[in-house]
C-alpha positions as CSV (number, residue, x, y, z in Angstrom):
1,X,0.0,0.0,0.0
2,X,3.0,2.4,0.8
3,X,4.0,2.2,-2.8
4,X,1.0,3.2,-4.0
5,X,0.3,7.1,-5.3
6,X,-3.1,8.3,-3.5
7,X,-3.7,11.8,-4.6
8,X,-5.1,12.6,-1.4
9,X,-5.8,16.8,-1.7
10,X,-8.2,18.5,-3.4
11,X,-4.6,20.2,-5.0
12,X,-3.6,16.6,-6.4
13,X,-6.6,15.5,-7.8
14,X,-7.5,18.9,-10.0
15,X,-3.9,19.6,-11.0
16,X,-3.6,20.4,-14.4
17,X,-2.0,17.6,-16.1
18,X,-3.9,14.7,-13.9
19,X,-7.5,16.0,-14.7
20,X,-10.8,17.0,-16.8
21,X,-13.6,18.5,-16.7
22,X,-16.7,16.7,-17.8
23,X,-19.4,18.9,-18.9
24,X,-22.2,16.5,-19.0
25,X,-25.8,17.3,-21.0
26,X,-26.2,21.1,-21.3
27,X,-28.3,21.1,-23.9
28,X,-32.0,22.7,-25.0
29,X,-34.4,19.6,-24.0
30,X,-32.8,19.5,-20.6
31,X,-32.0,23.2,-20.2
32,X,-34.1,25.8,-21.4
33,X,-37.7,26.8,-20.6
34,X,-38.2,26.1,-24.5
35,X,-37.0,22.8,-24.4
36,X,-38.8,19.3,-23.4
37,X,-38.1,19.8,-19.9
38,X,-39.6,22.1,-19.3
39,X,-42.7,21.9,-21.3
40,X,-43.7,19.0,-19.0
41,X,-43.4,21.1,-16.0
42,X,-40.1,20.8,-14.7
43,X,-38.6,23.5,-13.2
44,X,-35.3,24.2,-14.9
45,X,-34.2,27.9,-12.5
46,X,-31.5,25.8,-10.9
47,X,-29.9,25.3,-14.0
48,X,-30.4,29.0,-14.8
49,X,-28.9,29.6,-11.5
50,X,-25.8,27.6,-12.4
51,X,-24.7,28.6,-15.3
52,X,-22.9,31.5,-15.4
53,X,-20.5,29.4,-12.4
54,X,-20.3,26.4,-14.9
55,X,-19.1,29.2,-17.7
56,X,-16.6,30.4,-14.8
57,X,-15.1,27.0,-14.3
58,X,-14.8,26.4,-18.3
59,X,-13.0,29.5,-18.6
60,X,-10.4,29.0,-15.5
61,X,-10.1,25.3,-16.9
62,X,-9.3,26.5,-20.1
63,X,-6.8,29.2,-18.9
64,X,-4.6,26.8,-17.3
65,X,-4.7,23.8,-19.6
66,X,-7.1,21.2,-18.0
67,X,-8.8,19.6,-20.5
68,X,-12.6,20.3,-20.9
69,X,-14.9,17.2,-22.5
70,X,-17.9,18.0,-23.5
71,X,-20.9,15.2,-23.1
72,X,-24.0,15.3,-25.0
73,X,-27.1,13.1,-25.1
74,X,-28.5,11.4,-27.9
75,X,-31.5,9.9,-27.9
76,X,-33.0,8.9,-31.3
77,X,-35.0,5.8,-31.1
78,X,-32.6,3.7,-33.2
79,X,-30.7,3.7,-29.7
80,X,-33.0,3.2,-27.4
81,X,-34.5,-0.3,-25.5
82,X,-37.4,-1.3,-24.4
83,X,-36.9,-0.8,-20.4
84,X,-36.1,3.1,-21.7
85,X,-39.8,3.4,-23.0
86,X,-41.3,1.2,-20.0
87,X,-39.6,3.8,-18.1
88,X,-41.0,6.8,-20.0
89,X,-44.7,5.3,-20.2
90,X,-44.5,4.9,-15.9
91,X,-43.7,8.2,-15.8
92,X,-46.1,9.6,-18.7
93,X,-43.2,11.3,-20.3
94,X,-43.0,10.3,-23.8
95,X,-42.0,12.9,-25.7
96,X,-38.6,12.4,-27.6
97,X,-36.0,14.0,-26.4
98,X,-32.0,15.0,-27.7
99,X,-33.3,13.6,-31.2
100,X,-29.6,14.4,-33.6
101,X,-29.4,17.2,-35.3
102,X,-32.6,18.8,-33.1
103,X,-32.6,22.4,-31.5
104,X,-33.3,20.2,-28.5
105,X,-29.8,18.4,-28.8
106,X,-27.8,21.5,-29.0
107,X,-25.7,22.2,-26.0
108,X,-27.2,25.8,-23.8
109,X,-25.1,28.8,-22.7
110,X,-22.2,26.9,-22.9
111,X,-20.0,25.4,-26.5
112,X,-16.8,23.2,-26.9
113,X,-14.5,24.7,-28.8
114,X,-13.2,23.6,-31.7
115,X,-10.0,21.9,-30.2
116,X,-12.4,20.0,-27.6
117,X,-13.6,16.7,-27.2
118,X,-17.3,16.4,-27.2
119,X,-18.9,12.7,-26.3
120,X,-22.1,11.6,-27.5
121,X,-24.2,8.9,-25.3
122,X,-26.9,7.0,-25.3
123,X,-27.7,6.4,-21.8
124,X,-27.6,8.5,-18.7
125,X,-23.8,7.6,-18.1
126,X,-21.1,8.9,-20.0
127,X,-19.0,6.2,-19.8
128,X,-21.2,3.3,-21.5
129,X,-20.8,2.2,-24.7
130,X,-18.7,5.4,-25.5
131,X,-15.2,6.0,-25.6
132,X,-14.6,8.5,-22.9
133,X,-12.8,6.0,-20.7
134,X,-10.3,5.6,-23.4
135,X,-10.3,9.1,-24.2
136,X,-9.5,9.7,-20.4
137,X,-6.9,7.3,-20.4
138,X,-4.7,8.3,-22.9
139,X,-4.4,11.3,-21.9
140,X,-3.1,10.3,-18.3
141,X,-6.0,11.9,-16.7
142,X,-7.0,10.8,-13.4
143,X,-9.5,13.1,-12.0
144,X,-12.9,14.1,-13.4
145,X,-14.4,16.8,-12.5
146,X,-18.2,16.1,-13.2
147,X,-20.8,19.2,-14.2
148,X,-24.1,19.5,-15.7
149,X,-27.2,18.4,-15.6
150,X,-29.5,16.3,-14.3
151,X,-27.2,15.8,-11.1
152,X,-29.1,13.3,-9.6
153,X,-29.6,11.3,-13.4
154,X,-26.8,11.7,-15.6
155,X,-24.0,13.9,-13.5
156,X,-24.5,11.0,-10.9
157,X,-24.4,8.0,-13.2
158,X,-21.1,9.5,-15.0
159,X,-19.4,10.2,-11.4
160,X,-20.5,6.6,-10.3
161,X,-18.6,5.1,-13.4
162,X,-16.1,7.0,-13.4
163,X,-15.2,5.4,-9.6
164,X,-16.0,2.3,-11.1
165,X,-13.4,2.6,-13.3
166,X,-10.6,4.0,-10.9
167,X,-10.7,7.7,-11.5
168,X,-11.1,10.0,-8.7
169,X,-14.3,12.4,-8.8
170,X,-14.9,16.0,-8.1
171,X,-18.6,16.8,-8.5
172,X,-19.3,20.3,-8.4
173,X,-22.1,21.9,-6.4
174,X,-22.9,24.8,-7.9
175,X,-21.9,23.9,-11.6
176,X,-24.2,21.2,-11.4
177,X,-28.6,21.5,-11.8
178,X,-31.7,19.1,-10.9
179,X,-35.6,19.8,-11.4
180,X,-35.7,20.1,-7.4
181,X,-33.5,21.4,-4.5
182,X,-33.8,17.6,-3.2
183,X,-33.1,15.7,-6.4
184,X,-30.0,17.5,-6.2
185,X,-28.7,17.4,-2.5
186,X,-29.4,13.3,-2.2
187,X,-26.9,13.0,-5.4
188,X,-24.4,15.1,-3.2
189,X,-24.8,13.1,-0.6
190,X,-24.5,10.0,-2.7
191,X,-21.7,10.9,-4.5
192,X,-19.5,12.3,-0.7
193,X,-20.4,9.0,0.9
194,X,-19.5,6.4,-1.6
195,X,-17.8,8.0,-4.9
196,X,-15.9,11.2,-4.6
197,X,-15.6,14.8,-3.4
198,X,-18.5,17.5,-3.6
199,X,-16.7,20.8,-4.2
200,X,-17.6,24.4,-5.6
201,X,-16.4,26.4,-8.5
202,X,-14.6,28.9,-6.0
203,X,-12.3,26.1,-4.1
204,X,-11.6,24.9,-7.8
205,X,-10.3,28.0,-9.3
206,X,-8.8,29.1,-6.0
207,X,-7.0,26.2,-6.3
208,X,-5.9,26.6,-10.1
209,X,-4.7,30.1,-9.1
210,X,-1.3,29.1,-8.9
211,X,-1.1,27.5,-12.2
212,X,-2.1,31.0,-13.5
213,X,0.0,32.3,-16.4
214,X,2.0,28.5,-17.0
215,X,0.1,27.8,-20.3
C-alpha cells in the first residue's frame, strides 16, 4: 500500500496535467424553458442559476490547460431499449427528447470549442458504450471533475462510473442542476459517501490560481 500514489488533496486531484472537466448534458431539451423539460413542467431555475459558475469554471479550466470534454445526449429511437420506454410510459413522459441534429440536442449557454472533445451517449452515463474512458486514459488523466445536468440522473451516473473505473471524482455543487433542491442534495450526498468529493467552482479556481499564467 506504501507504494501506492493516492492523490489525497483537493490540490492533487484537479492539477492540471492529472485532470478534466466533464461537462455533462447542457443542452435545450434539458435546459431551457423552450426545451422538453420544461414543457412538461419541470422546473429548470436551478440550471439558470448555475450557469454562469459552470461558464466560470470552463473559462479557469481553459486558462490553465485542463482539458474540458464536452458530453452530449443522444436519444433517437434507433438507440434506445425497451426498459427506456417502460420507463417513459410509468412516468407519462414520452416525448422524444436530444433527437440528432434537433434544436433540442444542441448544447445551452455553454459550446466546446473547436480543439475540444465532445462525447455523444446513449444512456444516462457517460462512460457506457462510449469511448470517454479511453479518451481519459490516454491522456493520463486521473481526475474528473463532473458538471451539468441532471445531477441526480446523468451527472451522478457518470461520477459513479467513473469510480468504477478508478478515476477520482470532483462533483461540483454549484456547476451542477436538478428539477428540485432535493433531487439534487441526495446525489451530493450520494456521490460524498461512496464515490468522490463535492466541491464548488470557487475552491476549484482558488485552487488553479497558482497554475495562472503556465500555459
Amino acid at each position: 500500500m506504501h507504494d501506492v500514489d493516492v492523490l489525497g488533496t483537493l490540490d492533487r486531484k484537479i492539477a492540471p496535467g492529472n485532470a478534466a472537466l466533464i461537462v455533462v448534458d447542457v443542452q435545450n431539451d434539458f435546459c431551457s424553458d423552450e426545451g422538453v423539460f420544461a414543457k412538461a413542467g419541470n422546473d429548470v431555475s436551478m440550471v439558470r442559476e448555475m450557469l454562469p459558475n459552470l461558464r466560470r469554471l470552463i473559462n479557469g479550466a481553459r486558462a490553465v490547460g485542463v482539458q474540458v470534454i464536452f458530453v452530449q445526449a443522444i436519444y433517437d429511437p434507433v438507440y434506445l431499449p425497451p426498459p427506456w420506454y417502460e420507463r417513459n410510459a410509468r412516468l407519462n413522459f414520452e416525448v422524444p427528447r436530444c433527437v440528432s441534429g434537433t434544436w433540442g440536442a444542441d448544447f445551452y449557454g455553454v459550446a466546446p470549442r473547436e480543439d475540444e472533445t465532445v462525447v455523444r451517449k446513449h444512456r444516462y452515463s457517460a462512460f457506457v458504450n462510449t469511448e470517454l474512458d479511453l479518451i481519459l486514459r490516454s491522456r493520463q488523466i486521473r481526475t474528473v471533475i463532473t458538471t451539468g445536468v441532471a445531477t441526480n440522473i446523468c451527472v451522478e451516473s457518470t461520477s459513479r462510473d467513473a469510480f468504477m473505473r478508478d478515476y477520482y471524482v470532483a462533483l461540483v455543487d454549484d456547476a451542477s442542476a436538478a428539477y428540485s433542491r432535493e433531487q439534487h442534495e441526495a446525489a451530493l450526498l450520494n456521490i460524498s459517501i461512496g464515490f468522490g468529493l463535492v466541491t464548488k467552482v470557487d475552491e476549484i479556481l482558488d485552487t488553479w490560481a497558482q497554475y495562472a499564467g503556465n500555459q
